[in-house]
NUTI-920649 format. One record per residue (C-alpha): residue in three letters; x, y, z. Coordinates in steps of 0.25 Angstrom, whole numbers, padded with zeros to 4 digits, always signed. Layout:
BEGIN
ALAXYZ;...
! end
This chain:
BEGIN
UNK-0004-0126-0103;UNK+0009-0123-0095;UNK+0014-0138-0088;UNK+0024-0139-0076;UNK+0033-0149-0075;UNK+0032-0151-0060;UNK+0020-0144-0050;UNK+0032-0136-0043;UNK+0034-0129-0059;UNK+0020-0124-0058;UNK+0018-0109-0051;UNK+0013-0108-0037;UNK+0002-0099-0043;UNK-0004-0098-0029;UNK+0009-0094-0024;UNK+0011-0083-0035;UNK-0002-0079-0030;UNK+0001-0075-0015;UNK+0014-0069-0019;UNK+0006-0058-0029;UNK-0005-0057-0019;UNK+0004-0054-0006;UNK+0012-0045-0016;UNK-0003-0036-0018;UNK-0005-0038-0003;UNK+0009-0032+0001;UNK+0008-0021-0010;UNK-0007-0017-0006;UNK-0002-0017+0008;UNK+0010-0008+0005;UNK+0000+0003-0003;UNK-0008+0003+0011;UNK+0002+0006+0019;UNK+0008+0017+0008;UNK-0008+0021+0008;UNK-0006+0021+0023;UNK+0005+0031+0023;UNK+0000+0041+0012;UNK-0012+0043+0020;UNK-0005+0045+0032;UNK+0006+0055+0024;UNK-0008+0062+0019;UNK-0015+0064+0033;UNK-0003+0071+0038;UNK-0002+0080+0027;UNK-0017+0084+0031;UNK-0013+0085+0044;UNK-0002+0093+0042;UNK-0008+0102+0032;UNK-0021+0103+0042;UNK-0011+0109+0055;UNK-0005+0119+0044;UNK-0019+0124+0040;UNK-0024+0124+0054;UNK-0010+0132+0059;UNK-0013+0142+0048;UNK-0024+0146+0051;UNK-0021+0146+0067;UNK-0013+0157+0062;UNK-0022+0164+0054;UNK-0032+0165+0065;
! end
C-alpha cells in the first residue's frame, strides 16, 4: 500500500482522467475532419473523372 504524506501528494486521478479523455475527444475530432476532407478530395476526383468521360464521348459522337 502506497502512503501520502499530505492529501495534496496524492494524484488528482479524476483530473488525469479529463486530461486523457479531452485528449481522445480532440484526436477523434481532428480524424473527422481529416475524414471530412479525403471524402471531399474523393468526390471531386469522381467528379472530375465523370466530365472527362462524358467529354470523350461528346466527341466521339
Amino acid at each position: 500500500m502506497v502512503r501520502f504524506r499530505t492529501k495534496s501528494d496524492a494524484p488528482d486521478l479524476h483530473s488525469q482522467l479529463e486530461s486523457i479523455l479531452d485528449q481522445v475527444w480532440r484526436s477523434e475530432s481532428d480524424w473527422r475532419l481529416w475524414d471530412r476532407l479525403d471524402a471531399a478530395v474523393t468526390l471531386e476526383t469522381l467528379r472530375e473523372k465523370r466530365l472527362k468521360r462524358r467529354d470523350q464521348l461528346d466527341k466521339a459522337a
